[in-house]
PyMOL Python script that loads the backbone (N, CA, C, O; Angstrom):
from pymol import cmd

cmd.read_pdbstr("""\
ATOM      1  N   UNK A   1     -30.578  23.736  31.990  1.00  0.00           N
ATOM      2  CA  UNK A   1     -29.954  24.439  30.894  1.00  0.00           C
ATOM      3  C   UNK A   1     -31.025  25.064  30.019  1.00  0.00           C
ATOM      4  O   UNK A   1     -32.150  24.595  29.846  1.00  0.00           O
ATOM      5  N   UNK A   2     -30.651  25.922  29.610  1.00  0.00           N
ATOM      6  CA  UNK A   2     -31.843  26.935  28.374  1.00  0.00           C
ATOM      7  C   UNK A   2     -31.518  26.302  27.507  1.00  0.00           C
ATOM      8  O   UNK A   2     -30.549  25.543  27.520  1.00  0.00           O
ATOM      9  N   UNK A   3     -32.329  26.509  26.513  1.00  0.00           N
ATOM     10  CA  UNK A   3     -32.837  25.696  25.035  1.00  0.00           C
ATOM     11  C   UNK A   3     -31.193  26.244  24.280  1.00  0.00           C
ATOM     12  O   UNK A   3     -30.387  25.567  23.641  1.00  0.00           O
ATOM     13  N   UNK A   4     -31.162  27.077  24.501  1.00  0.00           N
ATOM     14  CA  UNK A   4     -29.846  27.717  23.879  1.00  0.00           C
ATOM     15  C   UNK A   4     -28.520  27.038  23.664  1.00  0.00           C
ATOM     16  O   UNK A   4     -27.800  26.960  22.669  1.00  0.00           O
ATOM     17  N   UNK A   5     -28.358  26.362  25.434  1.00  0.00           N
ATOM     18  CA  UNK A   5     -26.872  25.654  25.584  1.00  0.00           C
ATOM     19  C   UNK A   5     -27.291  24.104  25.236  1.00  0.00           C
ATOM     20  O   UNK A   5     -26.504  23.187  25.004  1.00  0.00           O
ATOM     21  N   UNK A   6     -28.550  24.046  25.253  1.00  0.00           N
ATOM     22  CA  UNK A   6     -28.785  22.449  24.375  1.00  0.00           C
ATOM     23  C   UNK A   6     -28.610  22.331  23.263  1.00  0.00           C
ATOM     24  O   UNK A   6     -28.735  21.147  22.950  1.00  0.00           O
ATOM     25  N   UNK A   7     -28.254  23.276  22.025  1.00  0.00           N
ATOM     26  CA  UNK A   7     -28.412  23.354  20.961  1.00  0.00           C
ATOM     27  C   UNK A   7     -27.166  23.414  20.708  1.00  0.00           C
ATOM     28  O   UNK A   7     -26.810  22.620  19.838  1.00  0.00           O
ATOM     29  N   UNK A   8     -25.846  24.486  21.429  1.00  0.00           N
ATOM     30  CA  UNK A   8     -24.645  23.913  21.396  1.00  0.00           C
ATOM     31  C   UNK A   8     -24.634  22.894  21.480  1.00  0.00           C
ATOM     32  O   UNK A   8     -24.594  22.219  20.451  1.00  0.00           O
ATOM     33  N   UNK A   9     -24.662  22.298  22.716  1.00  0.00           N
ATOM     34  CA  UNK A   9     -24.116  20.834  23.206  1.00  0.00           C
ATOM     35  C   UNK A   9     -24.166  19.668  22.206  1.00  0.00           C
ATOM     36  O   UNK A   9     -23.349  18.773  21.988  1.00  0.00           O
ATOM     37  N   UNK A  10     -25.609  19.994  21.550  1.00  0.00           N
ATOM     38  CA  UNK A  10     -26.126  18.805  20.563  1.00  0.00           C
ATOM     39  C   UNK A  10     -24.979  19.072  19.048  1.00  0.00           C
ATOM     40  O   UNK A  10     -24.412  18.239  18.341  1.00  0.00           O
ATOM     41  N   UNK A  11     -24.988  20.761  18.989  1.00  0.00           N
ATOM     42  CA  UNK A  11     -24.122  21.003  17.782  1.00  0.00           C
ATOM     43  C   UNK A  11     -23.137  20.597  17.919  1.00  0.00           C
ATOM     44  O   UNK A  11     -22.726  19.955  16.953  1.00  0.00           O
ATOM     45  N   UNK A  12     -22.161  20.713  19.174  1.00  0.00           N
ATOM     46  CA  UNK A  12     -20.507  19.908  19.332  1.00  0.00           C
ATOM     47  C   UNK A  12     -20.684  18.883  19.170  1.00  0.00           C
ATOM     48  O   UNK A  12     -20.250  18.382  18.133  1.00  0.00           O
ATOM     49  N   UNK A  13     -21.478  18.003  20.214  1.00  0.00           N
ATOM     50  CA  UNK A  13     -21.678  16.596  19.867  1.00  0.00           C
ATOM     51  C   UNK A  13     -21.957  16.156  18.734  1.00  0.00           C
ATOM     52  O   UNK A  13     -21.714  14.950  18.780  1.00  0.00           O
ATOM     53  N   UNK A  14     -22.479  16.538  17.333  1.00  0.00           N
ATOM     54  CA  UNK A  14     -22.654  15.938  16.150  1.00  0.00           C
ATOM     55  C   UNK A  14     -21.490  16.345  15.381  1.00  0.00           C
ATOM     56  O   UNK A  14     -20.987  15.638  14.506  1.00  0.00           O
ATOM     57  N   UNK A  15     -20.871  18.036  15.879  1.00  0.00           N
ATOM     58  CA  UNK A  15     -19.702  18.674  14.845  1.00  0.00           C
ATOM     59  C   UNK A  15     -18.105  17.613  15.109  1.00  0.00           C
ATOM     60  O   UNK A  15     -17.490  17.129  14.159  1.00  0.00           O
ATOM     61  N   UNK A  16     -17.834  17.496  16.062  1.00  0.00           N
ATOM     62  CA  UNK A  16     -16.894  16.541  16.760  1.00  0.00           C
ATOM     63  C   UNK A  16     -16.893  15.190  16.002  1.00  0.00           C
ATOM     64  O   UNK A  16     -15.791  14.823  15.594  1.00  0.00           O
ATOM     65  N   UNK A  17     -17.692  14.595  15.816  1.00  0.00           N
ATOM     66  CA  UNK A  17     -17.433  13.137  15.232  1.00  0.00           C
ATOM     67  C   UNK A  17     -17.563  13.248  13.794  1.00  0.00           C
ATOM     68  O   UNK A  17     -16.917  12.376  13.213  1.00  0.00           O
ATOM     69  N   UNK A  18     -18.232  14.094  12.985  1.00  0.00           N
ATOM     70  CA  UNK A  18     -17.482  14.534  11.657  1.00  0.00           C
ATOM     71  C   UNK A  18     -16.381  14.820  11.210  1.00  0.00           C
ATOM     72  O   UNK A  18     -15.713  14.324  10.303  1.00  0.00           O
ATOM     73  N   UNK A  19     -16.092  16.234  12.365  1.00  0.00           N
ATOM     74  CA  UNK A  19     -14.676  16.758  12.091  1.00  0.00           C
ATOM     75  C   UNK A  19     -13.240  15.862  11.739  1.00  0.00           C
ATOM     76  O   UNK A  19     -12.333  16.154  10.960  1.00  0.00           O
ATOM     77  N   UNK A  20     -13.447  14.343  12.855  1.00  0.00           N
ATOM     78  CA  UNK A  20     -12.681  13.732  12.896  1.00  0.00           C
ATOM     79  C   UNK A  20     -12.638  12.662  11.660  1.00  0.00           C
ATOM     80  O   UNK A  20     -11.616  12.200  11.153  1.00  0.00           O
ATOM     81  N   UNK A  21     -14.179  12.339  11.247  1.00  0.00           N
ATOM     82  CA  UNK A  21     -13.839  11.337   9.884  1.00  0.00           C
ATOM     83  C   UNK A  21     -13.462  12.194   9.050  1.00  0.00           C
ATOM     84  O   UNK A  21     -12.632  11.731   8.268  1.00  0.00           O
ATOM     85  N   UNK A  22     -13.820  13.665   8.817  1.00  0.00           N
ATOM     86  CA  UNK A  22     -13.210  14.109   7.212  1.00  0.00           C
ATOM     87  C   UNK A  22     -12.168  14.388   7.650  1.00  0.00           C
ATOM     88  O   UNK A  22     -11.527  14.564   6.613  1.00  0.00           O
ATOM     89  N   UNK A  23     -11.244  14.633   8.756  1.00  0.00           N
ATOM     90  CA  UNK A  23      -9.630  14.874   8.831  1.00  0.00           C
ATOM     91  C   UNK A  23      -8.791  13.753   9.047  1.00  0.00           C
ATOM     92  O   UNK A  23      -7.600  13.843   9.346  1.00  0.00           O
ATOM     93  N   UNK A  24      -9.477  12.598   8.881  1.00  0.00           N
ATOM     94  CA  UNK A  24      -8.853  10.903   9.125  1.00  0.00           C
ATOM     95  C   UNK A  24      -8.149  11.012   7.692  1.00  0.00           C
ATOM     96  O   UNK A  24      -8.801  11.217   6.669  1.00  0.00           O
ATOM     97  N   UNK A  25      -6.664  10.847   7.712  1.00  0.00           N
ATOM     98  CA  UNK A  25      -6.092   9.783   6.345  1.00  0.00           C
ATOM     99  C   UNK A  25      -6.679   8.846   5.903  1.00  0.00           C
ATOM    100  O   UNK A  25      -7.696   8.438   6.463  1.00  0.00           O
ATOM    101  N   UNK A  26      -6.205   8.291   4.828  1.00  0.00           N
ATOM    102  CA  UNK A  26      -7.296   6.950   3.663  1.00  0.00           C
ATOM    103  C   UNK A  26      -5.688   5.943   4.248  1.00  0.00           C
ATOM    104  O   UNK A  26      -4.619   6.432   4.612  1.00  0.00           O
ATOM    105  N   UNK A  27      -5.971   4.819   4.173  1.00  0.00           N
ATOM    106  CA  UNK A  27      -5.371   3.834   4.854  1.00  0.00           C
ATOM    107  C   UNK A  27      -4.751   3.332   3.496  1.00  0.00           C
ATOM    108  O   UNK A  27      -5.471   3.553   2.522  1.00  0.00           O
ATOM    109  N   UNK A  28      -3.673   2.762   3.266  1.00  0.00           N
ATOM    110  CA  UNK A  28      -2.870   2.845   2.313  1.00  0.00           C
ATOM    111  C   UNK A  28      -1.864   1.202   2.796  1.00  0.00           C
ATOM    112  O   UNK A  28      -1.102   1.033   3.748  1.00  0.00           O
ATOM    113  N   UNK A  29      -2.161   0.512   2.014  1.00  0.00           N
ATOM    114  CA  UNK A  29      -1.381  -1.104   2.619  1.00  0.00           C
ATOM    115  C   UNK A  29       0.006  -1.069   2.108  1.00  0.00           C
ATOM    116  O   UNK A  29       0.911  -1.437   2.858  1.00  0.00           O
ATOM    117  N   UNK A  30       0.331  -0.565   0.615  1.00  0.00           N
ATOM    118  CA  UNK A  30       1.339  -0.839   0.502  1.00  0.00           C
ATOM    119  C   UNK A  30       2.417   0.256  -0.532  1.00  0.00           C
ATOM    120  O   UNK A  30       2.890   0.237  -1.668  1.00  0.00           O
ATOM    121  N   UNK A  31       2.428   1.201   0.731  1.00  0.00           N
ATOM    122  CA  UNK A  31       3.018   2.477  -0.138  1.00  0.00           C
ATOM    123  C   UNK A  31       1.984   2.624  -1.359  1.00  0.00           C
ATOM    124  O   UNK A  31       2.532   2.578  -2.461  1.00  0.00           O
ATOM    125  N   UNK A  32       0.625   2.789  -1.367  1.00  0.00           N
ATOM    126  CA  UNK A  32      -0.154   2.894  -3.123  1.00  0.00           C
ATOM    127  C   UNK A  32       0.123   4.472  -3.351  1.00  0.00           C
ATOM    128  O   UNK A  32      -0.104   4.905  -4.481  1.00  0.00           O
ATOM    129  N   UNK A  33       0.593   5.354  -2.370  1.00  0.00           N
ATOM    130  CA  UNK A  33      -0.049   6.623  -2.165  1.00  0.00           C
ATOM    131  C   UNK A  33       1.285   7.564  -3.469  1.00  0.00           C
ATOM    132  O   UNK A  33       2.487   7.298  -3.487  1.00  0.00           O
ATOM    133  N   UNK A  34       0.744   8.392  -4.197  1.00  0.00           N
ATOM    134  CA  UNK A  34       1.914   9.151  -5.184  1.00  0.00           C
ATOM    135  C   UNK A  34       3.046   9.441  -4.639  1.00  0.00           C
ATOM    136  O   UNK A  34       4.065   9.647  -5.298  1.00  0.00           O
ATOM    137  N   UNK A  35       2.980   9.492  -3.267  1.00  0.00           N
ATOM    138  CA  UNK A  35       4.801   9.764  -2.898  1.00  0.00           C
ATOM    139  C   UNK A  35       5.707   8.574  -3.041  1.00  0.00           C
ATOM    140  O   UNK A  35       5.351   7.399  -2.964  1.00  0.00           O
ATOM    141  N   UNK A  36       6.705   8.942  -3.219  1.00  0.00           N
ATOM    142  CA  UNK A  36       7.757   7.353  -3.209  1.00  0.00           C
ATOM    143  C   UNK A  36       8.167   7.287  -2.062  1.00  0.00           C
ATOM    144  O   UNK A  36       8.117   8.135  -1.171  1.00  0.00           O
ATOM    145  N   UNK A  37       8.763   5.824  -2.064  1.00  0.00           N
ATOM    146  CA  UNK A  37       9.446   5.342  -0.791  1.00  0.00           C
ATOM    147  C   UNK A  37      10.409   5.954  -0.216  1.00  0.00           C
ATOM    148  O   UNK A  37      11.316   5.140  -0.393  1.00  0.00           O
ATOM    149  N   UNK A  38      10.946   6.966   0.450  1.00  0.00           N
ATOM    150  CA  UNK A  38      12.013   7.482   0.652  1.00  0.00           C
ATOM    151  C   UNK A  38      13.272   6.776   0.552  1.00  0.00           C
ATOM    152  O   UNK A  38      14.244   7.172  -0.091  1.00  0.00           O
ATOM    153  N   UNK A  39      13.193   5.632   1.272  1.00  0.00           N
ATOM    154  CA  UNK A  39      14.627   4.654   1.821  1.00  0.00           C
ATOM    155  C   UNK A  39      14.343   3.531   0.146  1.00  0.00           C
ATOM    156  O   UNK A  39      14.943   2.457   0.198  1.00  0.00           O
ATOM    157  N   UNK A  40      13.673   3.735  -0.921  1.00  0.00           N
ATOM    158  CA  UNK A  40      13.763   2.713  -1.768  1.00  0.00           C
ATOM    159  C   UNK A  40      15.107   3.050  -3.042  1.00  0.00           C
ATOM    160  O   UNK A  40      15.010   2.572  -4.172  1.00  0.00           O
ATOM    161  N   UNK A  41      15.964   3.678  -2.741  1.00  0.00           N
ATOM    162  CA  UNK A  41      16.724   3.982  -3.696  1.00  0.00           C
ATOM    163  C   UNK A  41      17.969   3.400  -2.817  1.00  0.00           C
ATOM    164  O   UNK A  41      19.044   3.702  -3.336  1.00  0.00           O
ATOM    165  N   UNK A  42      18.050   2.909  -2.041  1.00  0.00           N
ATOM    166  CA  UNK A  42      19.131   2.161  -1.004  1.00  0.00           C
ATOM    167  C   UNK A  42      18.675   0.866  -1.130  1.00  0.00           C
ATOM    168  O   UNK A  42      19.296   0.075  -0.420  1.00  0.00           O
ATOM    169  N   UNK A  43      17.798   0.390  -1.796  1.00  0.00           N
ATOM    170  CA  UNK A  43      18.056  -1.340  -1.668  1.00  0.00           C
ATOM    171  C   UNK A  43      17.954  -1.593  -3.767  1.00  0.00           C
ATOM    172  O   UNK A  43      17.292  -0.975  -4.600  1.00  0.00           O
ATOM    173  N   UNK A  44      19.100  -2.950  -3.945  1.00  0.00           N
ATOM    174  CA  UNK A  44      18.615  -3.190  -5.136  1.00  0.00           C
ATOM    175  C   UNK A  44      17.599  -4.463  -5.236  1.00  0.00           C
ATOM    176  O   UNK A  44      17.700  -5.425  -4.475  1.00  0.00           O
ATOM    177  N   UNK A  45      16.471  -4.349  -6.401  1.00  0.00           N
ATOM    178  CA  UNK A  45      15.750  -5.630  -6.463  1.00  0.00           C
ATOM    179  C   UNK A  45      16.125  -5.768  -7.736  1.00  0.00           C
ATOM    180  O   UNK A  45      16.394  -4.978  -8.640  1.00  0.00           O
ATOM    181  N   UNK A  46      16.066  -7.673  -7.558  1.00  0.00           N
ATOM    182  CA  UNK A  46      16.892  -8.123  -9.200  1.00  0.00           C
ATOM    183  C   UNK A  46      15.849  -9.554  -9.090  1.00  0.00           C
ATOM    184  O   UNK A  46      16.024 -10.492  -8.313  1.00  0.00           O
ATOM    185  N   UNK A  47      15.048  -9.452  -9.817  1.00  0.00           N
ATOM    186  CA  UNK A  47      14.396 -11.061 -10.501  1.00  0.00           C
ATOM    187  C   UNK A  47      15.513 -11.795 -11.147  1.00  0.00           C
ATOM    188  O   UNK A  47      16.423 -11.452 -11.901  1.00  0.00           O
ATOM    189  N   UNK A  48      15.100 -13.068 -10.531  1.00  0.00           N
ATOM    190  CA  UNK A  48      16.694 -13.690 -11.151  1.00  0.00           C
ATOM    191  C   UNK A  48      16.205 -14.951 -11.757  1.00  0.00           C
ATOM    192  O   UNK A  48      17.060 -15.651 -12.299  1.00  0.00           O
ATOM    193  N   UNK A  49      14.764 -15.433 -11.758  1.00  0.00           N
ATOM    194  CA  UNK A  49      14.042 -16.479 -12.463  1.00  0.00           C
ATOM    195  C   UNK A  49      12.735 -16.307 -11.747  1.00  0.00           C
ATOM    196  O   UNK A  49      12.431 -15.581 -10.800  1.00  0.00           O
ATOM    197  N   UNK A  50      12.026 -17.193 -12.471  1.00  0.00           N
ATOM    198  CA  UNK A  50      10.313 -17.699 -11.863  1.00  0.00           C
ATOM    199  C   UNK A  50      10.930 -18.833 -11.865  1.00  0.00           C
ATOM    200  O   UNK A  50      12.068 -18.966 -12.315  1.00  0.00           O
ATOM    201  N   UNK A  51      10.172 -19.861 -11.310  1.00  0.00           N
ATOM    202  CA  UNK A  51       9.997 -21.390 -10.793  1.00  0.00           C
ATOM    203  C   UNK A  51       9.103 -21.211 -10.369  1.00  0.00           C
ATOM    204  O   UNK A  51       8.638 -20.380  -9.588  1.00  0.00           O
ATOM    205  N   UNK A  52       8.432 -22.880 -11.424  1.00  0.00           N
ATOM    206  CA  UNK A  52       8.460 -23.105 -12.304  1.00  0.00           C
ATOM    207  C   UNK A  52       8.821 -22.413 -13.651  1.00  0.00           C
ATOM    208  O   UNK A  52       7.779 -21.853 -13.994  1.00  0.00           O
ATOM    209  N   UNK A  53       9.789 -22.173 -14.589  1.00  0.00           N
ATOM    210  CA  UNK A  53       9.631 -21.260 -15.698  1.00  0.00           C
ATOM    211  C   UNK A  53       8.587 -21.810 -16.603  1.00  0.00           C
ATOM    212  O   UNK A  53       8.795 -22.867 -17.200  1.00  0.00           O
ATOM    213  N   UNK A  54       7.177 -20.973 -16.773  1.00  0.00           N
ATOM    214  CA  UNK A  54       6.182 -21.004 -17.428  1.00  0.00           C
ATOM    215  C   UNK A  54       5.978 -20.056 -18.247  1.00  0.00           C
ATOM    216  O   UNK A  54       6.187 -18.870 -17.993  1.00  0.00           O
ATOM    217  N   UNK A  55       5.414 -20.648 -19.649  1.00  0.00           N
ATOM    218  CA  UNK A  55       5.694 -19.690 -20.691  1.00  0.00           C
ATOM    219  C   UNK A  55       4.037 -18.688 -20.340  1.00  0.00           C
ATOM    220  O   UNK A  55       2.869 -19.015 -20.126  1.00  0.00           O
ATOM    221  N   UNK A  56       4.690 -17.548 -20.429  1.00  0.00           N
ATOM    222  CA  UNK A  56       3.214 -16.323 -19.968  1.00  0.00           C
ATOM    223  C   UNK A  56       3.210 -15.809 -18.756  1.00  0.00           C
ATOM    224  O   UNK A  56       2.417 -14.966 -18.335  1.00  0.00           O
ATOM    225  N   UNK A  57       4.166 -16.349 -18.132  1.00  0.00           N
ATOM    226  CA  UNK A  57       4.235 -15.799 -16.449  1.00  0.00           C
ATOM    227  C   UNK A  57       5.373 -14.978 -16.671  1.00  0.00           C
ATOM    228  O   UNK A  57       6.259 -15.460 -17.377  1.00  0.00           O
ATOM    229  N   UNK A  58       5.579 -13.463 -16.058  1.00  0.00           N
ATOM    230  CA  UNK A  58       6.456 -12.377 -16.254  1.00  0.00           C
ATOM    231  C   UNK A  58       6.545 -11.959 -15.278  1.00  0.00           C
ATOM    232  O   UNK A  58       5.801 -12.334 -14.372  1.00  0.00           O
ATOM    233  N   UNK A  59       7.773 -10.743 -15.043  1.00  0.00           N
ATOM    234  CA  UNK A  59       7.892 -10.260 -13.676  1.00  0.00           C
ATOM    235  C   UNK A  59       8.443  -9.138 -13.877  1.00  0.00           C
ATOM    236  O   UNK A  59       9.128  -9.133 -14.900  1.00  0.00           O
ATOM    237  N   UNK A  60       8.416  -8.031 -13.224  1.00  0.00           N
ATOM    238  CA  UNK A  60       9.502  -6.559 -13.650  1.00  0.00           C
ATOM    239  C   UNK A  60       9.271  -5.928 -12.228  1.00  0.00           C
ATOM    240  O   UNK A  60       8.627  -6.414 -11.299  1.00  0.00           O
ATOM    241  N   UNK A  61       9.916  -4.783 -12.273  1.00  0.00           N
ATOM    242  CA  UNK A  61      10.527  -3.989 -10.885  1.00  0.00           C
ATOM    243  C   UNK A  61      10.764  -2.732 -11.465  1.00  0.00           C
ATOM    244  O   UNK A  61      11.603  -2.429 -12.313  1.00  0.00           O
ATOM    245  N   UNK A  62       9.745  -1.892 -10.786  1.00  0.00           N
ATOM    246  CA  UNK A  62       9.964  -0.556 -11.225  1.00  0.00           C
ATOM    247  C   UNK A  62      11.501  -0.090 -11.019  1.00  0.00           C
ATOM    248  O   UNK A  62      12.272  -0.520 -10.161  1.00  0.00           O
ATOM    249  N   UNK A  63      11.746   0.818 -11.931  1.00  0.00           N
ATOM    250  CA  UNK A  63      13.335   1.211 -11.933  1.00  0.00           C
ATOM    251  C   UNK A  63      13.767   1.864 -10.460  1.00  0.00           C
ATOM    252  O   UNK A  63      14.940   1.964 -10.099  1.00  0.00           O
ATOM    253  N   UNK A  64      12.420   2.364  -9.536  1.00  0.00           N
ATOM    254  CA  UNK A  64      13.368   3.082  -8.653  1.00  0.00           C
ATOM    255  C   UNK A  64      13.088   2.001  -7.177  1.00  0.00           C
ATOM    256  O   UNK A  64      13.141   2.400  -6.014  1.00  0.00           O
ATOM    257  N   UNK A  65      12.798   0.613  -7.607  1.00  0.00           N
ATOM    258  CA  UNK A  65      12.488  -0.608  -6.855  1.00  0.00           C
ATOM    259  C   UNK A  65      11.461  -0.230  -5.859  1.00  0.00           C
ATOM    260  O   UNK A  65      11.754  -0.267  -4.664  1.00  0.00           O
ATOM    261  N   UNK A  66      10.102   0.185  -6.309  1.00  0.00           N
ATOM    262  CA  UNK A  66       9.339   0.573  -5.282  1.00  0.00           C
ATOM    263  C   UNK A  66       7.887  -0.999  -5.282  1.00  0.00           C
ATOM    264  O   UNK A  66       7.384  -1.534  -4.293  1.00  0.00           O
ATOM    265  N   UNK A  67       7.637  -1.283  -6.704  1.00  0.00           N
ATOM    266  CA  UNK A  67       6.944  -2.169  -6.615  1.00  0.00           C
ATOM    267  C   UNK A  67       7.452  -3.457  -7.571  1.00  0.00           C
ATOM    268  O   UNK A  67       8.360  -3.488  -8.401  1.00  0.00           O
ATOM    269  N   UNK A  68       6.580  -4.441  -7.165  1.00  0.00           N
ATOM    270  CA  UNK A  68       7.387  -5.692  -8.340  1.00  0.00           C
ATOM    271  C   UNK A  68       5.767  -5.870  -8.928  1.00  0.00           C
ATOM    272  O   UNK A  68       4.692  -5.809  -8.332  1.00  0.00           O
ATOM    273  N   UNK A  69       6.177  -6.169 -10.678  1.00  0.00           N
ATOM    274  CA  UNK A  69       4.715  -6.219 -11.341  1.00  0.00           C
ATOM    275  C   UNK A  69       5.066  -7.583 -11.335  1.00  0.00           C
ATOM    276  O   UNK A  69       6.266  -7.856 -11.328  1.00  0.00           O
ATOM    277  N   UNK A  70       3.818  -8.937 -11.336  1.00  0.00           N
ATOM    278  CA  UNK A  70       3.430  -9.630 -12.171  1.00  0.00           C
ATOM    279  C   UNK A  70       2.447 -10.096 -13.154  1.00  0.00           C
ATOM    280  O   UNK A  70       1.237 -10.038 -12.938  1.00  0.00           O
ATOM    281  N   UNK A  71       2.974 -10.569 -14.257  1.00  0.00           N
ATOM    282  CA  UNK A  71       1.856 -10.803 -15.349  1.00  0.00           C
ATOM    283  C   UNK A  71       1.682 -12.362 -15.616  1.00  0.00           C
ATOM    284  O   UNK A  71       2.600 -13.152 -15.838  1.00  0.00           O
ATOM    285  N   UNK A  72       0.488 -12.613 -15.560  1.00  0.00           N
ATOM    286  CA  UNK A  72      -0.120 -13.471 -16.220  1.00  0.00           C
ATOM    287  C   UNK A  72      -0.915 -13.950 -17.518  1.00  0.00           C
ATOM    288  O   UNK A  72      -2.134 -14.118 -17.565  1.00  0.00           O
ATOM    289  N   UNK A  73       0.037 -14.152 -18.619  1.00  0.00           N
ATOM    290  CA  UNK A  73      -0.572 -14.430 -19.293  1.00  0.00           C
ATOM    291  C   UNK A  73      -0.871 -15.663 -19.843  1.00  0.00           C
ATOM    292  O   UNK A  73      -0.577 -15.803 -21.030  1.00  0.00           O
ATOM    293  N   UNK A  74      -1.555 -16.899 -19.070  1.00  0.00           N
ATOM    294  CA  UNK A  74      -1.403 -18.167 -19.508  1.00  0.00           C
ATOM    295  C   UNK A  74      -3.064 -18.144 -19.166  1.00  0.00           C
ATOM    296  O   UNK A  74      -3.523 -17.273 -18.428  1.00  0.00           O
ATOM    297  N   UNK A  75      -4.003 -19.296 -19.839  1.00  0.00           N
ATOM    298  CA  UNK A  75      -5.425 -19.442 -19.540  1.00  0.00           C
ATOM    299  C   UNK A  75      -5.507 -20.037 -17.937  1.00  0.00           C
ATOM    300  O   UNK A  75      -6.587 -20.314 -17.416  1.00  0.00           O
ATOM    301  N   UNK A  76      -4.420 -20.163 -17.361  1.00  0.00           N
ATOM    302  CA  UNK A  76      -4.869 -20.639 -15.937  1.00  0.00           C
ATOM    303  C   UNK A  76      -4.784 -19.484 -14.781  1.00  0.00           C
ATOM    304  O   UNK A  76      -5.113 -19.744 -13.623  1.00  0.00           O
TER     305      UNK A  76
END
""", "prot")
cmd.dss("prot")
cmd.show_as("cartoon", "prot")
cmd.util.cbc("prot")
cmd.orient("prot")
């Protein structure tokens, strides 16, 4: 091969395995991503106690039931 088609070859071979990490999606565990859940307006979530009931421990559910917050506010 001439110096020429080595310089492609070497250019695909390095352009190819870039191309593919900057066009890879970011991996996302639990719906974090700004779109909403599509199917989350078809289920209801309802906190109905903690157990143990401990004073400083809290719980809420976004209104359109996509995530459940908890808070801790006790020194443990």
């Amino acid at each position: 091969m001439s110096a020429i088609s080595w310089r492609r070859v070497i250019t695909v071979a390095l352009l190819i395995p870039a191309g593919l990490a900057l066009g890879a999606p970011s991996a996302s565990a639990h719906g974090a991503s700004p779109k909403p859940i599509p199917d989350a307006a078809h289920y209801l979530t309802q906190i109905t106690g903690i157990t143990p009931a401990t004073a400083g421990i809290s719980a809420s559910i976004d209104p359109r039931g996509e995530w459940v917050e908890v808070s801790n506010n006790t020194a443990k």
